[in-house]
mmCIF file of the C-alpha atoms, coordinates in Angstrom:
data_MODEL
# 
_entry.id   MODEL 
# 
loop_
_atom_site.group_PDB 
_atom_site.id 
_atom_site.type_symbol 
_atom_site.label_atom_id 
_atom_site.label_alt_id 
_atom_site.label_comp_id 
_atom_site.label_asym_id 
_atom_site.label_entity_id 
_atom_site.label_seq_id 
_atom_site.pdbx_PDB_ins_code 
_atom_site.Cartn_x 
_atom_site.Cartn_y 
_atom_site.Cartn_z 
_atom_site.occupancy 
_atom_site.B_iso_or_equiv 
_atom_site.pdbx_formal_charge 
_atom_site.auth_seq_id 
_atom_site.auth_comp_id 
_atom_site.auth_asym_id 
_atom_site.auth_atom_id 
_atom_site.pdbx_PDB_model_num 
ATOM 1   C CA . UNK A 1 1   ? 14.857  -17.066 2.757  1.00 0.00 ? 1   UNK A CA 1 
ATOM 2   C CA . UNK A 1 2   ? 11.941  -16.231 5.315  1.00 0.00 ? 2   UNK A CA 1 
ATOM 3   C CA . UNK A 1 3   ? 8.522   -18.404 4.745  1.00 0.00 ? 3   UNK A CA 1 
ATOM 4   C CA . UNK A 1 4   ? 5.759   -16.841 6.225  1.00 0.00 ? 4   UNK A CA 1 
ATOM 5   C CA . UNK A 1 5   ? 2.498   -18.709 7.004  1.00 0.00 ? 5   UNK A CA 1 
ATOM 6   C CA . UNK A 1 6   ? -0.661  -18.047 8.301  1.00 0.00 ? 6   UNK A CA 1 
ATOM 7   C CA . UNK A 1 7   ? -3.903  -19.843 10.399 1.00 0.00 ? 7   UNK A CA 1 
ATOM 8   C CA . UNK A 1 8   ? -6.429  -19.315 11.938 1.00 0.00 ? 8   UNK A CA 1 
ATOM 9   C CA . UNK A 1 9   ? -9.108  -18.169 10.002 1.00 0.00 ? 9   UNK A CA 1 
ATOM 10  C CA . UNK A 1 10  ? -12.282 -20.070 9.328  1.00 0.00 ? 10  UNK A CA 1 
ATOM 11  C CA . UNK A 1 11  ? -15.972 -19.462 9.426  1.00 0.00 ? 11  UNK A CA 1 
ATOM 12  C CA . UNK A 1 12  ? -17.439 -17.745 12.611 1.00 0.00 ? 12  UNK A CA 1 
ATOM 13  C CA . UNK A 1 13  ? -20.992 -16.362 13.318 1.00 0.00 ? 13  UNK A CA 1 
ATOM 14  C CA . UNK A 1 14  ? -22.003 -12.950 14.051 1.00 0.00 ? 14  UNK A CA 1 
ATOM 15  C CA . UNK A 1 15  ? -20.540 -11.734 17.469 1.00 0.00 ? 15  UNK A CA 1 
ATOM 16  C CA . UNK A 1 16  ? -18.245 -14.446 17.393 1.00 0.00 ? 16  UNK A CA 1 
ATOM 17  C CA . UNK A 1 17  ? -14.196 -14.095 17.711 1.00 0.00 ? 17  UNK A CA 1 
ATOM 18  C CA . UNK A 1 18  ? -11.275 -15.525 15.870 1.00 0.00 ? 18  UNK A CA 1 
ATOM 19  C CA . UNK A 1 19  ? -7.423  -15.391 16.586 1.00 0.00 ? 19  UNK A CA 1 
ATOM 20  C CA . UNK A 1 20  ? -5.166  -15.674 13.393 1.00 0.00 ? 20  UNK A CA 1 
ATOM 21  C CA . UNK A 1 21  ? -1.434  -16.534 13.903 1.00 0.00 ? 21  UNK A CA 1 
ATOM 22  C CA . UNK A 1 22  ? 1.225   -15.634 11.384 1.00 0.00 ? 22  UNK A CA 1 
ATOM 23  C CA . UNK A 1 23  ? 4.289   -17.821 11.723 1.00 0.00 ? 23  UNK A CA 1 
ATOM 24  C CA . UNK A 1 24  ? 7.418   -16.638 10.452 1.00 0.00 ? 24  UNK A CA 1 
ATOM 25  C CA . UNK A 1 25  ? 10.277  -19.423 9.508  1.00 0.00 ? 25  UNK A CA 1 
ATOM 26  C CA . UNK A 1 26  ? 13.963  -19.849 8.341  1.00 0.00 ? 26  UNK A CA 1 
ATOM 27  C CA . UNK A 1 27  ? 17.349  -18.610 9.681  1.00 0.00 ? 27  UNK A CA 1 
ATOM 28  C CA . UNK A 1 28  ? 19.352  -15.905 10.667 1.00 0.00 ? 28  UNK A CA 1 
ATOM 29  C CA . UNK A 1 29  ? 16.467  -12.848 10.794 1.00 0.00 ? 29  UNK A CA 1 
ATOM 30  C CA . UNK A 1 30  ? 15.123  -10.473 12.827 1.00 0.00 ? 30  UNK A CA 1 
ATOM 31  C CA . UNK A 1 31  ? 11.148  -9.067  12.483 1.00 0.00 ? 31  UNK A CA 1 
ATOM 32  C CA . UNK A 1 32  ? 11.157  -5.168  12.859 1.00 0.00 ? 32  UNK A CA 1 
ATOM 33  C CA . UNK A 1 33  ? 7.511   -5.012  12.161 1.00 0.00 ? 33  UNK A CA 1 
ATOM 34  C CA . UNK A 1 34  ? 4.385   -6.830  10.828 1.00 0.00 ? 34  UNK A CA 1 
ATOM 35  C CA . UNK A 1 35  ? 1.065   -5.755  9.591  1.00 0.00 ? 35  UNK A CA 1 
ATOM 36  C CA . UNK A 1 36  ? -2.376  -7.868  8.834  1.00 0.00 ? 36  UNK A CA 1 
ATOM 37  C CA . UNK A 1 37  ? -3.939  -6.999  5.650  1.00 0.00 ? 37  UNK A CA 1 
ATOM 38  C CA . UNK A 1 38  ? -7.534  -7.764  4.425  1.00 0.00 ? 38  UNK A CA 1 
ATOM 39  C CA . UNK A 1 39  ? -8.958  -8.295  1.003  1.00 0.00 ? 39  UNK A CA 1 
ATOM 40  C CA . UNK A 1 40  ? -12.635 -8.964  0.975  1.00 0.00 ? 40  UNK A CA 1 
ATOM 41  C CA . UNK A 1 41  ? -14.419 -9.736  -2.296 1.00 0.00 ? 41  UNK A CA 1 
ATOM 42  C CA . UNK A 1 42  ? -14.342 -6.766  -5.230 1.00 0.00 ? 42  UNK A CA 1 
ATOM 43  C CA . UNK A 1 43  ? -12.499 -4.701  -3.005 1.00 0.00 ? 43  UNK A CA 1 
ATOM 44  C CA . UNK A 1 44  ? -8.886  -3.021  -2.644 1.00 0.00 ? 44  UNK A CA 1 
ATOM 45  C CA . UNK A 1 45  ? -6.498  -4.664  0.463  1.00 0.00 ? 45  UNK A CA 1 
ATOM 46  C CA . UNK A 1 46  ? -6.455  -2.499  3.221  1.00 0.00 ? 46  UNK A CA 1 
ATOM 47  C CA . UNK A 1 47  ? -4.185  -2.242  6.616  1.00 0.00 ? 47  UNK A CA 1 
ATOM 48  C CA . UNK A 1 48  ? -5.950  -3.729  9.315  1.00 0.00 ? 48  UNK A CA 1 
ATOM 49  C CA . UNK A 1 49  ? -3.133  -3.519  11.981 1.00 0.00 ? 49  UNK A CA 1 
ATOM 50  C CA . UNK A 1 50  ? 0.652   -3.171  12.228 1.00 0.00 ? 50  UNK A CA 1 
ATOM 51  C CA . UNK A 1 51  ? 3.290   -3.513  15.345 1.00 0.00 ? 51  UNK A CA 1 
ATOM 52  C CA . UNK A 1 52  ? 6.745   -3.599  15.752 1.00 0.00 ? 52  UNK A CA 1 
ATOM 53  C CA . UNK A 1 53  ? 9.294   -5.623  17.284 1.00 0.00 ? 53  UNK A CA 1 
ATOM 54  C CA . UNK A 1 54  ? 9.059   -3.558  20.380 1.00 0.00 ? 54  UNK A CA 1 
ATOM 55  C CA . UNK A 1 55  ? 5.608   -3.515  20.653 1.00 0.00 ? 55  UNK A CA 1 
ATOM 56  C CA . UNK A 1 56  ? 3.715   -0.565  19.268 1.00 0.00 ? 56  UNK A CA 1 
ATOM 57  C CA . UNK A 1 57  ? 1.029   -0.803  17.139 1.00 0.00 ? 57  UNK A CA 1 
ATOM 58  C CA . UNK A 1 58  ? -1.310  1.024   14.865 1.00 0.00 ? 58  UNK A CA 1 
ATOM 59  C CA . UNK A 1 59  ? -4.941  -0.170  13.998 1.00 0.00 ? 59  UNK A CA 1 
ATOM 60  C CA . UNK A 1 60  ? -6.988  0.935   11.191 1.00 0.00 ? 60  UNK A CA 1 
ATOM 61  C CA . UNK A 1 61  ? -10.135 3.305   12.275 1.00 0.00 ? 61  UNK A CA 1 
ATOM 62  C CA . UNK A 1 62  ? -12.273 0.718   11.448 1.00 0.00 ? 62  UNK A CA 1 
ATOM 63  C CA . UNK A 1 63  ? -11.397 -2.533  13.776 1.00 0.00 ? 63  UNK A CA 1 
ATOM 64  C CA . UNK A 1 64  ? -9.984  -0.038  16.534 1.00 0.00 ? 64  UNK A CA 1 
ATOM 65  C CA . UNK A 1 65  ? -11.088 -1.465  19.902 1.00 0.00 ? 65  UNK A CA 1 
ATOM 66  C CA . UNK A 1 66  ? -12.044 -4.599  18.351 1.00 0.00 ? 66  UNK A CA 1 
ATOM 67  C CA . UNK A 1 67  ? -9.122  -6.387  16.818 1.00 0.00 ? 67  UNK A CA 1 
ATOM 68  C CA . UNK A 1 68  ? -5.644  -6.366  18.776 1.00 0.00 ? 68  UNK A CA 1 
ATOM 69  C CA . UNK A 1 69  ? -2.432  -7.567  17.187 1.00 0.00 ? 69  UNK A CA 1 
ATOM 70  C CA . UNK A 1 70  ? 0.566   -9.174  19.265 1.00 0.00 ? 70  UNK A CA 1 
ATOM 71  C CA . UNK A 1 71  ? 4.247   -10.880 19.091 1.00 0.00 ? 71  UNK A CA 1 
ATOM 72  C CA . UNK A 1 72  ? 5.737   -13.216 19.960 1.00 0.00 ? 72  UNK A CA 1 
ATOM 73  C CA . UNK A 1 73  ? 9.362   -12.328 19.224 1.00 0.00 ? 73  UNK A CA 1 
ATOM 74  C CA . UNK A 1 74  ? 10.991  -15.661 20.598 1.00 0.00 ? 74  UNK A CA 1 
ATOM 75  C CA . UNK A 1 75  ? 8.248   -17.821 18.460 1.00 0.00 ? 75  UNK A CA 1 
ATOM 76  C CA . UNK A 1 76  ? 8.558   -15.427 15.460 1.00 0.00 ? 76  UNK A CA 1 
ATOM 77  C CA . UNK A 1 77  ? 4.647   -15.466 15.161 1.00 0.00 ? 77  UNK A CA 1 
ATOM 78  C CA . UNK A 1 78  ? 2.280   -12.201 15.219 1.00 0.00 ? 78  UNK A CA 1 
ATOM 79  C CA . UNK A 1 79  ? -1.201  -12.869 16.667 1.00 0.00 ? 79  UNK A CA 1 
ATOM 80  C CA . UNK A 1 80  ? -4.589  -10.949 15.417 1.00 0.00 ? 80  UNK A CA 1 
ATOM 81  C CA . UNK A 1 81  ? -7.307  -11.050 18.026 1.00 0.00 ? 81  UNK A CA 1 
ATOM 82  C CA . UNK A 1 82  ? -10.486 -10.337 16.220 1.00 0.00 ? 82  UNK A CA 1 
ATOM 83  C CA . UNK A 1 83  ? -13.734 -9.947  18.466 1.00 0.00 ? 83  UNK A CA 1 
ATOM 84  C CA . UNK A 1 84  ? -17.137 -9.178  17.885 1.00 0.00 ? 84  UNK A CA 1 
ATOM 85  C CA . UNK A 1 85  ? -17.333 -10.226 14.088 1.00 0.00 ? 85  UNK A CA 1 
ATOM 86  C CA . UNK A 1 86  ? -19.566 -9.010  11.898 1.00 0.00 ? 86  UNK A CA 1 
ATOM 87  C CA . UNK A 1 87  ? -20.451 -9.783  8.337  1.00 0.00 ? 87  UNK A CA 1 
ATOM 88  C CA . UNK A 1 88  ? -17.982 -7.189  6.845  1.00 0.00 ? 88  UNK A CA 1 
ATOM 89  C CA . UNK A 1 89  ? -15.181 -8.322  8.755  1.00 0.00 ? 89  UNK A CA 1 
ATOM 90  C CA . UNK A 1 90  ? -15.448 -11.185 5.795  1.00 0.00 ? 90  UNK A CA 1 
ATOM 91  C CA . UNK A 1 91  ? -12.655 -11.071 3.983  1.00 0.00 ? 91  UNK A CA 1 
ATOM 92  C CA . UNK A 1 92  ? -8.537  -12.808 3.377  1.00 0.00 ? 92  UNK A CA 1 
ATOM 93  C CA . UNK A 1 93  ? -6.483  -11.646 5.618  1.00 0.00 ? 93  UNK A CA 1 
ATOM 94  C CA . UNK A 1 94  ? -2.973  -11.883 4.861  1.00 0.00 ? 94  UNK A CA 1 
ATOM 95  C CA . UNK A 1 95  ? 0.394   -11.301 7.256  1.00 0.00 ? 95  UNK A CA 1 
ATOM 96  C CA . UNK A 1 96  ? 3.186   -9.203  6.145  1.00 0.00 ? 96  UNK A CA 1 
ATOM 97  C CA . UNK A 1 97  ? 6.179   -9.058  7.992  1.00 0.00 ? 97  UNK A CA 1 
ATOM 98  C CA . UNK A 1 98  ? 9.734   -6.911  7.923  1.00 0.00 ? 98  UNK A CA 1 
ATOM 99  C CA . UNK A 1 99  ? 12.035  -8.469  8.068  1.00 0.00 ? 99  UNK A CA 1 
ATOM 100 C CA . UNK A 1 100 ? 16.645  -8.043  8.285  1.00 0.00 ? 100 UNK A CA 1 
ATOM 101 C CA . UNK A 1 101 ? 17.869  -11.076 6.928  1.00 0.00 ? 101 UNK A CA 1 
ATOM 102 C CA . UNK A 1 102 ? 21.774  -11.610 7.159  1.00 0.00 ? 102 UNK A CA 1 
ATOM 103 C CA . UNK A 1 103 ? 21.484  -7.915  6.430  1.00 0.00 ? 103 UNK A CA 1 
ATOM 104 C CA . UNK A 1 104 ? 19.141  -7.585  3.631  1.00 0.00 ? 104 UNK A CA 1 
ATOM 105 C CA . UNK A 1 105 ? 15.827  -5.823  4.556  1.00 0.00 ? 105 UNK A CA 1 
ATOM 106 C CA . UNK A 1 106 ? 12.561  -6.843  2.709  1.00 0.00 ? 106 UNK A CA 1 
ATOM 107 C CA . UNK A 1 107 ? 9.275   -7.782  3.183  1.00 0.00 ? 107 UNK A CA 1 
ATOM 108 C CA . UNK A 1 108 ? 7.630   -11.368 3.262  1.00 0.00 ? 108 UNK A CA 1 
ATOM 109 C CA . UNK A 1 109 ? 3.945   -12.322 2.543  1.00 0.00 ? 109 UNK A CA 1 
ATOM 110 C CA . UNK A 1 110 ? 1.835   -15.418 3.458  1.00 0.00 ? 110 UNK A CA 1 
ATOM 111 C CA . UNK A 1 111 ? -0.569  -16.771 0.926  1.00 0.00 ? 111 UNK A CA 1 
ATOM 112 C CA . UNK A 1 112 ? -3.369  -15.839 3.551  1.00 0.00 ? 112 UNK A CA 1 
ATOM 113 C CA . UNK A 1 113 ? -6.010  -17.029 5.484  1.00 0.00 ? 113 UNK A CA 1 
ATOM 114 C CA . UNK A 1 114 ? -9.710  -16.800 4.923  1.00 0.00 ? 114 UNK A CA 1 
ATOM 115 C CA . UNK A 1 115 ? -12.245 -15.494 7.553  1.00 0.00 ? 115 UNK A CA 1 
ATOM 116 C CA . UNK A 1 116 ? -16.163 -15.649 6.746  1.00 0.00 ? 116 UNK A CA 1 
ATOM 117 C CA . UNK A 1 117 ? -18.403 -14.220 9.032  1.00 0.00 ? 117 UNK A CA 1 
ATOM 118 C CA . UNK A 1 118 ? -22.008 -15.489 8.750  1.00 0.00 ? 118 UNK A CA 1 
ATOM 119 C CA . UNK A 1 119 ? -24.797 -16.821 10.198 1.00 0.00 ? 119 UNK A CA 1 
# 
């Protein structure tokens, strides 16, 4: 069993910047990838960024060049830098990780973390 939990989130003003960690716990696995997800109010979730255990990473059009994701392989925990908020960047974003556990493959989800941007 993999627990996955996230932090970091909170509210920040306008321009402001915000690093979310996603912490992923238990024994005998391995992360091949991760991706941050946001939900914001009456809307569908959408990617937001994804990287693998070697690095690369994809970013959704929309935070390119303004949010950057990392890892942390020996600390299990995927970062998202977020800089330069603005009111639309309000929303819960949530941690999804890959994951080969004593050989099974699946996916794991945090409950989430809430970011409000506002003055």
């Amino acid at each position: 069993q993999v627990h996955v939990v996230e932090s970091g989130g909170g509210l920040v003003q306008p321009g402001g910047s915000l690093r979310l960690s996603c912490v992923a716990s238990g024994s005998g696995f391995d992360i091949y990838s991760a991706d941050w997800y946001r939900q914001a109010p009456g809307k569908e979730r959408e990617l937001v960024a994804r990287i693998t255990r070697r690095g690369a990473t994809n970013y959704a059009d929309a935070v390119t060049g303004r949010f950057t994701i990392s890892v942390d392989n020996a600390k299990n925990t995927v970062y998202l830098q977020m800089n330069n908020l603005k009111p639309e960047h309000t929303a819960l974003y949530s941690c999804s990780v890959l994951v080969d556990a004593w050989g099974i493959i699946d996916y794991y989800w945090g409950q989430g973390t809430q970011v409000t941007v506002s003055s």
